[in-house]
PyMOL Python script that loads the backbone (N, CA, C, O; Angstrom):
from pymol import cmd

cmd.read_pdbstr("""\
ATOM      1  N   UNK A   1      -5.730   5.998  -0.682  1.00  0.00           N
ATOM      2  CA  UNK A   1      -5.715   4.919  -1.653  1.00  0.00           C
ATOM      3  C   UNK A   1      -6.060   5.436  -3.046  1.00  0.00           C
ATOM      4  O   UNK A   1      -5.270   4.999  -3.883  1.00  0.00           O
ATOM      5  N   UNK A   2      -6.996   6.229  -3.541  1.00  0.00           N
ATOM      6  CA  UNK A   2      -7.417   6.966  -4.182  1.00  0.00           C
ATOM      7  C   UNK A   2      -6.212   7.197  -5.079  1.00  0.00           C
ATOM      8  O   UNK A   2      -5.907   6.795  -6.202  1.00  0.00           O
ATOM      9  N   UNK A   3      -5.403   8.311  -3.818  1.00  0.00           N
ATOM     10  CA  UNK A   3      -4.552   9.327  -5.208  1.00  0.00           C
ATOM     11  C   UNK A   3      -3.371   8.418  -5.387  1.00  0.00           C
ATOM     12  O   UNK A   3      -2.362   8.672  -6.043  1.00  0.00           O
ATOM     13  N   UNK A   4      -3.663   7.216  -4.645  1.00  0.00           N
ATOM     14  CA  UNK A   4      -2.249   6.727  -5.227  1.00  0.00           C
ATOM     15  C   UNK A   4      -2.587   5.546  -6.880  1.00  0.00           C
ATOM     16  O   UNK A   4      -1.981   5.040  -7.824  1.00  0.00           O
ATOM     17  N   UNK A   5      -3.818   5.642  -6.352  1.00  0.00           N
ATOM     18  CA  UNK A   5      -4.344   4.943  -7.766  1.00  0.00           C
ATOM     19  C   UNK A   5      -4.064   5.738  -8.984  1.00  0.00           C
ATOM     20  O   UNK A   5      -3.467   5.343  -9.986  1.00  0.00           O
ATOM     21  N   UNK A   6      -4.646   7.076  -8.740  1.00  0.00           N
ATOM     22  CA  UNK A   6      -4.275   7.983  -9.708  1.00  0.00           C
ATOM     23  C   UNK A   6      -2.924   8.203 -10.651  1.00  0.00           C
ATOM     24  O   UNK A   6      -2.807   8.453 -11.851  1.00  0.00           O
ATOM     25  N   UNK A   7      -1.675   7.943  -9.283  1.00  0.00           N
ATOM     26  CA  UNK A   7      -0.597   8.023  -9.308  1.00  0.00           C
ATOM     27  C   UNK A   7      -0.038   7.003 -10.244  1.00  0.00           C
ATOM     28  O   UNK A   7       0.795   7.271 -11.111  1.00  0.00           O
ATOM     29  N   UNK A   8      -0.558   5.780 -10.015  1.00  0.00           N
ATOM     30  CA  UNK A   8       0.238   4.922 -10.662  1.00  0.00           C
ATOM     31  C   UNK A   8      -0.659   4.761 -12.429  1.00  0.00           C
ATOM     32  O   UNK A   8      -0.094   4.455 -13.479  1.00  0.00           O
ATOM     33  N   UNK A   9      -1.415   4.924 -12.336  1.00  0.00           N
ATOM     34  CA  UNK A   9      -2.324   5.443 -13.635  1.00  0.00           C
ATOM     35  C   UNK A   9      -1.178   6.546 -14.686  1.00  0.00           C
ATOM     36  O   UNK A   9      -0.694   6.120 -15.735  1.00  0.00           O
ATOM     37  N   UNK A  10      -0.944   7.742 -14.241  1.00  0.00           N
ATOM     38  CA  UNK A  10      -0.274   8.587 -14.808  1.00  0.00           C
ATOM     39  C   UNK A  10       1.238   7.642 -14.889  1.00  0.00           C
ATOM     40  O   UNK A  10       1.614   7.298 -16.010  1.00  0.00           O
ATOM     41  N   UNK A  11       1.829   7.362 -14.020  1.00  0.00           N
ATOM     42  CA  UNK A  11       2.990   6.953 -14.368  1.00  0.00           C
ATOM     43  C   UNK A  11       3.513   5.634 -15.442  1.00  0.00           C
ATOM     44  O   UNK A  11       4.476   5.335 -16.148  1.00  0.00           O
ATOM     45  N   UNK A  12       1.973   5.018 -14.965  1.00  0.00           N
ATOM     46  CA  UNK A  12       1.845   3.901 -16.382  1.00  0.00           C
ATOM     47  C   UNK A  12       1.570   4.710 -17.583  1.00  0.00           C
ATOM     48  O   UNK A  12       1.979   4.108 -18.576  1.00  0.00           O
ATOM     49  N   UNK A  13       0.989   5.937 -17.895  1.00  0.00           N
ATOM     50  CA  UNK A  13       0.546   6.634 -18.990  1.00  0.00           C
ATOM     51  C   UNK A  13       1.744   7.372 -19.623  1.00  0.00           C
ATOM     52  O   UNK A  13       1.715   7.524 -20.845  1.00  0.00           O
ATOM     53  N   UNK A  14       2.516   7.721 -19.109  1.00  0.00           N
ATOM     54  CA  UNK A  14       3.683   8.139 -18.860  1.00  0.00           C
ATOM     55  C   UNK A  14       4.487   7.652 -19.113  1.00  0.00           C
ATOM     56  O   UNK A  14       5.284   8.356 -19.733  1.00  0.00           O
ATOM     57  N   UNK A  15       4.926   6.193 -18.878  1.00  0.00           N
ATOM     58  CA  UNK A  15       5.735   5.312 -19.574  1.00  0.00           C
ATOM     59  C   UNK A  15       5.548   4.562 -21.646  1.00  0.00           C
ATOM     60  O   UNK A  15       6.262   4.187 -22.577  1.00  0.00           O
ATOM     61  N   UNK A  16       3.883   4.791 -21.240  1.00  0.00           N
ATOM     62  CA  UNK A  16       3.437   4.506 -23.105  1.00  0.00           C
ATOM     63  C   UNK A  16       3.984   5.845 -23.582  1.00  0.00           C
ATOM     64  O   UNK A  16       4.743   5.869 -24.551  1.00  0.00           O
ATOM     65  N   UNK A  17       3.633   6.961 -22.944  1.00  0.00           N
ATOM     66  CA  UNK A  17       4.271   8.514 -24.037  1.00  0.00           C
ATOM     67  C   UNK A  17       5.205   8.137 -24.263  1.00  0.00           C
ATOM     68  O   UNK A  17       5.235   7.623 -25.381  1.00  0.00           O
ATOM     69  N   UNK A  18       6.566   8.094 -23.468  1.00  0.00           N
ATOM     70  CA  UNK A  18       7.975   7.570 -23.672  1.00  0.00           C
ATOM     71  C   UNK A  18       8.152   6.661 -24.713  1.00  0.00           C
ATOM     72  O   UNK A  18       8.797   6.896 -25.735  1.00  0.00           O
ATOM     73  N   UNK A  19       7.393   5.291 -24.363  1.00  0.00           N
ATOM     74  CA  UNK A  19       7.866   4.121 -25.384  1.00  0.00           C
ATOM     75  C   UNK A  19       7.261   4.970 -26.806  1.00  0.00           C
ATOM     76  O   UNK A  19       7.910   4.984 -27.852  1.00  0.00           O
ATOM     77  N   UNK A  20       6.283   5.477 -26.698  1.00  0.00           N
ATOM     78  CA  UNK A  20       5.581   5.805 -28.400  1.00  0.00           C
ATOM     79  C   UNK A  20       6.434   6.726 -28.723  1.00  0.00           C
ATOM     80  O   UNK A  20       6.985   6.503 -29.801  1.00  0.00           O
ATOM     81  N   UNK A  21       6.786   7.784 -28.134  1.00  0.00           N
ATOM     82  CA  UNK A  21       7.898   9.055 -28.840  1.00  0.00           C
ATOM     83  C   UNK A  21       8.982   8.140 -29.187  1.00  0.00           C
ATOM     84  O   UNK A  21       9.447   8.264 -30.320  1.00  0.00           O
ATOM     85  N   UNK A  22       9.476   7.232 -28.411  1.00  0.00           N
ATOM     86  CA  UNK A  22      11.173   6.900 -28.730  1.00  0.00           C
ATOM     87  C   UNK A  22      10.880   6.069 -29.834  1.00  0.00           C
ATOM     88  O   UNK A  22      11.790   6.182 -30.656  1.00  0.00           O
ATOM     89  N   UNK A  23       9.564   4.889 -30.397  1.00  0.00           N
ATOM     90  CA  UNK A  23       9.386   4.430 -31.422  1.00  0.00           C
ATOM     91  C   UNK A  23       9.034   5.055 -32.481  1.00  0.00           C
ATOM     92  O   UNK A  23       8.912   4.341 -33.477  1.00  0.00           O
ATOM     93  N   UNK A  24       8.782   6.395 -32.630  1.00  0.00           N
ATOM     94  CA  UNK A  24       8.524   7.154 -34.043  1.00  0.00           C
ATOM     95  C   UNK A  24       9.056   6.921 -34.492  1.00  0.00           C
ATOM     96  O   UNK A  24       9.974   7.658 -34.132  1.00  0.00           O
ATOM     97  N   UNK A  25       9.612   6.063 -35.571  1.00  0.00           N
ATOM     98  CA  UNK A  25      10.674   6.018 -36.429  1.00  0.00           C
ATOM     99  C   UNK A  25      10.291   6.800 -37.848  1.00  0.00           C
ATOM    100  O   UNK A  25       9.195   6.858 -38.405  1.00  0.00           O
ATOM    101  N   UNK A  26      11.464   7.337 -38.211  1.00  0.00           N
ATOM    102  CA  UNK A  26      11.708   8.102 -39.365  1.00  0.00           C
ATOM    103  C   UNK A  26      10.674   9.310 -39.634  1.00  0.00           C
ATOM    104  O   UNK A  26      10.219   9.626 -40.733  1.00  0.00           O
ATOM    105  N   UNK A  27      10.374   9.979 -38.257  1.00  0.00           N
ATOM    106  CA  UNK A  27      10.106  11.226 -37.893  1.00  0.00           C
ATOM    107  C   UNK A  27       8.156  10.753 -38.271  1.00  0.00           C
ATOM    108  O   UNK A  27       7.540  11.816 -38.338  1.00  0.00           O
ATOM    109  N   UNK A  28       7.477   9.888 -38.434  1.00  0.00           N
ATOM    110  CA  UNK A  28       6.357   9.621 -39.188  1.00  0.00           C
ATOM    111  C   UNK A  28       5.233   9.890 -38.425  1.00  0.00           C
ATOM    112  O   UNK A  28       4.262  10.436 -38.947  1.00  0.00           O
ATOM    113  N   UNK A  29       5.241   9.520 -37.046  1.00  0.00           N
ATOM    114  CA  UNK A  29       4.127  10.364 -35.852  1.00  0.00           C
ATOM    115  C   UNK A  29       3.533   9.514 -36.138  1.00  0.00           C
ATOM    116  O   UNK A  29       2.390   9.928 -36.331  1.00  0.00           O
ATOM    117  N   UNK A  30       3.604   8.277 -36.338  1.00  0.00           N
ATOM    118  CA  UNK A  30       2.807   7.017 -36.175  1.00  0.00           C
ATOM    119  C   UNK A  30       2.327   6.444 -34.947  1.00  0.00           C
ATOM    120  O   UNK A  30       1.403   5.632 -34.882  1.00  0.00           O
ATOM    121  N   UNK A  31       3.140   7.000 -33.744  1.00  0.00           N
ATOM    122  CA  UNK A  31       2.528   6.681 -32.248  1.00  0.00           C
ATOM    123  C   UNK A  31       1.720   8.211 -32.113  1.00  0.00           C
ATOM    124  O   UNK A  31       0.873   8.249 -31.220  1.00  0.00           O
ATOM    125  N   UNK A  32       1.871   9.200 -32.751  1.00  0.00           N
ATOM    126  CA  UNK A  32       1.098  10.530 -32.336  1.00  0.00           C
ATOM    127  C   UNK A  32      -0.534   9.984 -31.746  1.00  0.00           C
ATOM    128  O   UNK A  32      -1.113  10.561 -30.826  1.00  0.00           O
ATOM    129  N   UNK A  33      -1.017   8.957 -32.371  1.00  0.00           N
ATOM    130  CA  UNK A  33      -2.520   8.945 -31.470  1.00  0.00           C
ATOM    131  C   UNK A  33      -2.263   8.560 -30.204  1.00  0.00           C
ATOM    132  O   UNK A  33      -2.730   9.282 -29.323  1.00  0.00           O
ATOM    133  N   UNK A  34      -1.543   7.460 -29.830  1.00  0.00           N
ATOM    134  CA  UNK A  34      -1.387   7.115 -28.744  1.00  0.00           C
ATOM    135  C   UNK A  34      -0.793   8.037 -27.600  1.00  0.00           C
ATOM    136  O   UNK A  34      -1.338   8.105 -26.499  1.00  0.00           O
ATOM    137  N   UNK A  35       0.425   8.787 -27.940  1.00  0.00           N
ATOM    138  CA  UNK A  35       0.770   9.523 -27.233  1.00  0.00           C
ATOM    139  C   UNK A  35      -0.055  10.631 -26.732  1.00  0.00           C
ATOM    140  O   UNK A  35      -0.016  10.898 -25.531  1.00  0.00           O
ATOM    141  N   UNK A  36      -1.022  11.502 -27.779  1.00  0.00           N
ATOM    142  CA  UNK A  36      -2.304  12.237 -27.843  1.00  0.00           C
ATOM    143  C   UNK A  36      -3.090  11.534 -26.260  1.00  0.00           C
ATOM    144  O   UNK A  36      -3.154  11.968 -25.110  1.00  0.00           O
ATOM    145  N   UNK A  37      -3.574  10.320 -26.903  1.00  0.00           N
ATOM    146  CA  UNK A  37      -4.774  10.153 -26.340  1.00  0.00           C
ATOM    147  C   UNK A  37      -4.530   9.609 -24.504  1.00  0.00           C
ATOM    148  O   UNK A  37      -5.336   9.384 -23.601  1.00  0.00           O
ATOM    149  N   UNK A  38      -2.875   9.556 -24.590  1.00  0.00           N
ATOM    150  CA  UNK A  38      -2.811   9.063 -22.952  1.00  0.00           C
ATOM    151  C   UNK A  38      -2.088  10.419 -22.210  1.00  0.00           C
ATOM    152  O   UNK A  38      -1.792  10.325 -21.019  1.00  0.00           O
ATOM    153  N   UNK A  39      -1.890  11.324 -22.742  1.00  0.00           N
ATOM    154  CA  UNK A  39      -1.347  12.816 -22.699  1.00  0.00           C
ATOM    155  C   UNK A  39      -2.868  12.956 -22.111  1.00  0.00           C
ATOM    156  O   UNK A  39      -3.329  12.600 -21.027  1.00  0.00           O
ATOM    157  N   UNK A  40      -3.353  13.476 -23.004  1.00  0.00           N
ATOM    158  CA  UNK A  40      -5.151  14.024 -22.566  1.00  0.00           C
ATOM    159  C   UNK A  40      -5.967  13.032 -21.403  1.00  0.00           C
ATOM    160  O   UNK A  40      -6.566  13.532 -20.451  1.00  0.00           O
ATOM    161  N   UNK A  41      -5.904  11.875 -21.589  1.00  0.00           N
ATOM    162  CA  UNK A  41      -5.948  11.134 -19.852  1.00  0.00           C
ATOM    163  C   UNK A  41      -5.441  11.501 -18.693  1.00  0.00           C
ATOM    164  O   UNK A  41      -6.067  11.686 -17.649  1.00  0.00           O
ATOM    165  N   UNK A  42      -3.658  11.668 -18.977  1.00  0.00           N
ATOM    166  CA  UNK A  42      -3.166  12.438 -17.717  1.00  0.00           C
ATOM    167  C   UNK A  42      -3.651  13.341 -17.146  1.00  0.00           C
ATOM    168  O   UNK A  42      -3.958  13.458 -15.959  1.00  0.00           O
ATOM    169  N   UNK A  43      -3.768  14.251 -18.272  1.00  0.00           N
ATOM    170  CA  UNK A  43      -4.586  15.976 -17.970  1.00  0.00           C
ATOM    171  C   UNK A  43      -5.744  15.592 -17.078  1.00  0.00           C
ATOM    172  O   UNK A  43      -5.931  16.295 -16.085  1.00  0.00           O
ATOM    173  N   UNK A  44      -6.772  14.277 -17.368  1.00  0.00           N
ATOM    174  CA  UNK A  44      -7.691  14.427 -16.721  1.00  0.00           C
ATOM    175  C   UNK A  44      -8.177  13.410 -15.520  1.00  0.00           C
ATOM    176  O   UNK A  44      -9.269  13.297 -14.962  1.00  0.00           O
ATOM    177  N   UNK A  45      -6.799  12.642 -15.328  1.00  0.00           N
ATOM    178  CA  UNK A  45      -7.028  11.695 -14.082  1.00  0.00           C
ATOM    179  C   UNK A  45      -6.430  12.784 -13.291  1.00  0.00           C
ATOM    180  O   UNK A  45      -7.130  12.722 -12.280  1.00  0.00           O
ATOM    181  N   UNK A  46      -5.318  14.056 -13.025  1.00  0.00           N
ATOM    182  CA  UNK A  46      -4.876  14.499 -12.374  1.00  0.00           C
ATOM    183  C   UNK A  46      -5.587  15.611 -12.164  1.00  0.00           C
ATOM    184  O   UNK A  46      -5.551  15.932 -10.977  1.00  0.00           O
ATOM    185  N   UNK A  47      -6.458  16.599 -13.089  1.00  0.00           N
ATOM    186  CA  UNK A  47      -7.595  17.311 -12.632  1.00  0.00           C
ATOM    187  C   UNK A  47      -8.466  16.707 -11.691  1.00  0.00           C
ATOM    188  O   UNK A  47      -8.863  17.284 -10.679  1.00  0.00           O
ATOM    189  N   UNK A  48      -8.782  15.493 -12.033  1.00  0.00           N
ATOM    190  CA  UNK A  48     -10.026  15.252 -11.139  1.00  0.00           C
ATOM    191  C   UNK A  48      -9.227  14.558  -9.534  1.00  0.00           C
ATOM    192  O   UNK A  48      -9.749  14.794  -8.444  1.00  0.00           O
ATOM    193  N   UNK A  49      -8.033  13.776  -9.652  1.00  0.00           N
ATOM    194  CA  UNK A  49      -7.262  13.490  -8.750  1.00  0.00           C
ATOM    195  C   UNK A  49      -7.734  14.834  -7.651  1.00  0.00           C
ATOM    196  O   UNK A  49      -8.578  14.856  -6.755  1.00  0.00           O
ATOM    197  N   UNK A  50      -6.795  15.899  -8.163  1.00  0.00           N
ATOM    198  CA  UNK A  50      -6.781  17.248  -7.290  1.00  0.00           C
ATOM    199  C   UNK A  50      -7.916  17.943  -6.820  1.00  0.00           C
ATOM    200  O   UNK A  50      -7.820  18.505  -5.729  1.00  0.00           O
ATOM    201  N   UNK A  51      -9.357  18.026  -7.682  1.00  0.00           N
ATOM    202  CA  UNK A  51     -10.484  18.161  -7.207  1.00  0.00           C
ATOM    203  C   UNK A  51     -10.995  17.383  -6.088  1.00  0.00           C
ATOM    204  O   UNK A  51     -11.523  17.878  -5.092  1.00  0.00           O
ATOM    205  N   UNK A  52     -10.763  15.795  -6.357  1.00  0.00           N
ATOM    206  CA  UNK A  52     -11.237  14.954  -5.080  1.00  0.00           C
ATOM    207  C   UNK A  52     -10.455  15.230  -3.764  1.00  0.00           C
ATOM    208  O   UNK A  52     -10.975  14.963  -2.681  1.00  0.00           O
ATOM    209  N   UNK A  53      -9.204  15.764  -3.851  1.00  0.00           N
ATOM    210  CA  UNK A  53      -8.490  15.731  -2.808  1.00  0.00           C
ATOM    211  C   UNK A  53      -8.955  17.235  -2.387  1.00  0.00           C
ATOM    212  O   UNK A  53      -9.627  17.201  -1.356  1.00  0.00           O
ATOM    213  N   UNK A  54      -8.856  17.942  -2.671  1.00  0.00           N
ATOM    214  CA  UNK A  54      -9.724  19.389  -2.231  1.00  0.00           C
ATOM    215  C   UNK A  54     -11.353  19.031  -1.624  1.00  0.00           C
ATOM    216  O   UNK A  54     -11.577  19.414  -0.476  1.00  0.00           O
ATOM    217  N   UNK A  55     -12.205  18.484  -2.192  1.00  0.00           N
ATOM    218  CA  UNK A  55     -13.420  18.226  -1.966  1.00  0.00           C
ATOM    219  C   UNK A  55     -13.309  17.275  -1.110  1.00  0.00           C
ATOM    220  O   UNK A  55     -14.044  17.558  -0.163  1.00  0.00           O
ATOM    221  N   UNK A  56     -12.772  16.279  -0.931  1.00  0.00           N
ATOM    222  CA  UNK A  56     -12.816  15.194   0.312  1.00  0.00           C
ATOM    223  C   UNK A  56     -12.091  15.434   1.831  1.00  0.00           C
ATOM    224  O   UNK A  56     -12.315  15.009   2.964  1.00  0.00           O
ATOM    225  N   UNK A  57     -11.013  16.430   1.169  1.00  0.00           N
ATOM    226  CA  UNK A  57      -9.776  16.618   2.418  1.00  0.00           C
ATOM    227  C   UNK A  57      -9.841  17.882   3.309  1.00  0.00           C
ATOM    228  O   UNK A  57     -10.216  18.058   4.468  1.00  0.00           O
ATOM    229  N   UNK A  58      -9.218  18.902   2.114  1.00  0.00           N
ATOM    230  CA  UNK A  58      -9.281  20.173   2.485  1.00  0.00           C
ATOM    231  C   UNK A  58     -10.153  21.105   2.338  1.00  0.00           C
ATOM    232  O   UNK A  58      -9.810  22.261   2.588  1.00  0.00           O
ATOM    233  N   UNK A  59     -11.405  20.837   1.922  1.00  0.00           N
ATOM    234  CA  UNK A  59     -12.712  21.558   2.154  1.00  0.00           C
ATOM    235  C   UNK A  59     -12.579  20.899   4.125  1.00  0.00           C
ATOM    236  O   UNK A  59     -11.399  21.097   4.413  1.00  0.00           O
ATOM    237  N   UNK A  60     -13.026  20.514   4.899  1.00  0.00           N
ATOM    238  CA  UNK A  60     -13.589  20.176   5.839  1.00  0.00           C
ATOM    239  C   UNK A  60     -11.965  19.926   6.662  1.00  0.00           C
ATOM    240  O   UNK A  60     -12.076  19.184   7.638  1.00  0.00           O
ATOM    241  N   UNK A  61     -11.047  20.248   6.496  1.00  0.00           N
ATOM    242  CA  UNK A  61      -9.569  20.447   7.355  1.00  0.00           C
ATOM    243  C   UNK A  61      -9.705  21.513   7.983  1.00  0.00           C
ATOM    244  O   UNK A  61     -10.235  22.509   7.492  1.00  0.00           O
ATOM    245  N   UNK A  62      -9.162  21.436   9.366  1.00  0.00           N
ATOM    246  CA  UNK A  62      -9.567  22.713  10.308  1.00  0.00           C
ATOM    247  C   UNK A  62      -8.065  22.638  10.980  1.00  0.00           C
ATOM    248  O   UNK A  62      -7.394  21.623  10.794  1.00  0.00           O
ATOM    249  N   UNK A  63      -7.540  23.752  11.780  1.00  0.00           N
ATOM    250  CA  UNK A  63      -6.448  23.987  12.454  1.00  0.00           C
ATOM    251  C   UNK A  63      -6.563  23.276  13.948  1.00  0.00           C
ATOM    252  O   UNK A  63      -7.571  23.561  14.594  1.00  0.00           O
ATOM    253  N   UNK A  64      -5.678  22.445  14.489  1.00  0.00           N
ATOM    254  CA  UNK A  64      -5.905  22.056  16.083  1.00  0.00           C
ATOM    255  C   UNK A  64      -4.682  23.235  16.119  1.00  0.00           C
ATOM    256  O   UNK A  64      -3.614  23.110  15.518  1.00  0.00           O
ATOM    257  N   UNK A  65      -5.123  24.600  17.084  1.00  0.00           N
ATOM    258  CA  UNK A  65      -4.261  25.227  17.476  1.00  0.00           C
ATOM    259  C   UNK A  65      -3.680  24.487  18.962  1.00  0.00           C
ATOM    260  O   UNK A  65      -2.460  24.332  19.020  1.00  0.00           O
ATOM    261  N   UNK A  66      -4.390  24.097  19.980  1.00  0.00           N
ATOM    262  CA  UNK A  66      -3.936  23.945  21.009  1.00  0.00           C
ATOM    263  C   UNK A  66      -2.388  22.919  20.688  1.00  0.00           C
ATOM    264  O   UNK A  66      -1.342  23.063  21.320  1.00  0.00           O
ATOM    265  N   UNK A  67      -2.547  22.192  19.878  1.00  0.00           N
ATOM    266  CA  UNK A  67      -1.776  20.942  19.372  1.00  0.00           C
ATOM    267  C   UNK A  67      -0.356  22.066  18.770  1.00  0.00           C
ATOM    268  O   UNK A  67       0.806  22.140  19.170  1.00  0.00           O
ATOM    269  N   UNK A  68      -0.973  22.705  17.842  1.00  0.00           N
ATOM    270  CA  UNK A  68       0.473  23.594  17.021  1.00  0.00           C
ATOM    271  C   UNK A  68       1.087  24.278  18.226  1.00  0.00           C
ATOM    272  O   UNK A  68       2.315  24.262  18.306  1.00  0.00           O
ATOM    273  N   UNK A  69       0.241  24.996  19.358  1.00  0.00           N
ATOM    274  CA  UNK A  69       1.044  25.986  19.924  1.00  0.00           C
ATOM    275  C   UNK A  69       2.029  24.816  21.543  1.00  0.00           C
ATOM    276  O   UNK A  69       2.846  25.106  22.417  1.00  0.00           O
ATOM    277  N   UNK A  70       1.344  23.621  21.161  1.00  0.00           N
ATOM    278  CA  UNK A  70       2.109  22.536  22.337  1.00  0.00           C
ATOM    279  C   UNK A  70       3.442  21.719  21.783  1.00  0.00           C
ATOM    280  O   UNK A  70       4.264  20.983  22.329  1.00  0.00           O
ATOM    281  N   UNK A  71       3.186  22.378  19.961  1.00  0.00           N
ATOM    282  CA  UNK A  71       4.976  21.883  19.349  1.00  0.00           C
ATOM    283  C   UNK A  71       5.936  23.013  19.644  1.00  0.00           C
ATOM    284  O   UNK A  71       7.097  22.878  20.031  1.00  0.00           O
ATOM    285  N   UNK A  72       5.301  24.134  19.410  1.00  0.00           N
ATOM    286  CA  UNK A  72       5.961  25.134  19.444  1.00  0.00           C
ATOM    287  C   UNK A  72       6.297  25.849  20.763  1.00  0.00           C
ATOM    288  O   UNK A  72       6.978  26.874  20.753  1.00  0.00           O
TER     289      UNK A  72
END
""", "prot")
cmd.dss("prot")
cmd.show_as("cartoon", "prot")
cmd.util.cbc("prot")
cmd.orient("prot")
């Protein structure tokens, strides 16, 4: 539930970059804060996204061999 929160966070953040770049009009960087400041969010809902999923998941994930070698 987590990373999909994350997920839809970036992709909403993601959609303001878009709308603010395509509204620059007449080259003026008048959306530049906005685009800035939800750029640098992404960077850091998806750092910490990937940390939690390492620290919650795959720190403490172990191999069931008996299981792999009963597909194979």
């Amino acid at each position: 539930l987590f990373h999909s929160q994350v997920c839809y966070q970036v992709i909403g953040n993601d959609l303001t970059i878009t709308l603010a770049v395509e509204n620059g009009q007449f080259e003026l960087n008048v959306m530049e804060p906005v685009l800035a400041y939800n750029l640098f969010n992404n960077l850091c809902y998806l750092k910490n996204g990937v940390n939690t999923f390492v620290d919650k998941l795959l720190v403490d994930l172990e191999v069931d061999r008996e299981q792999c070698e009963y597909w194979l």
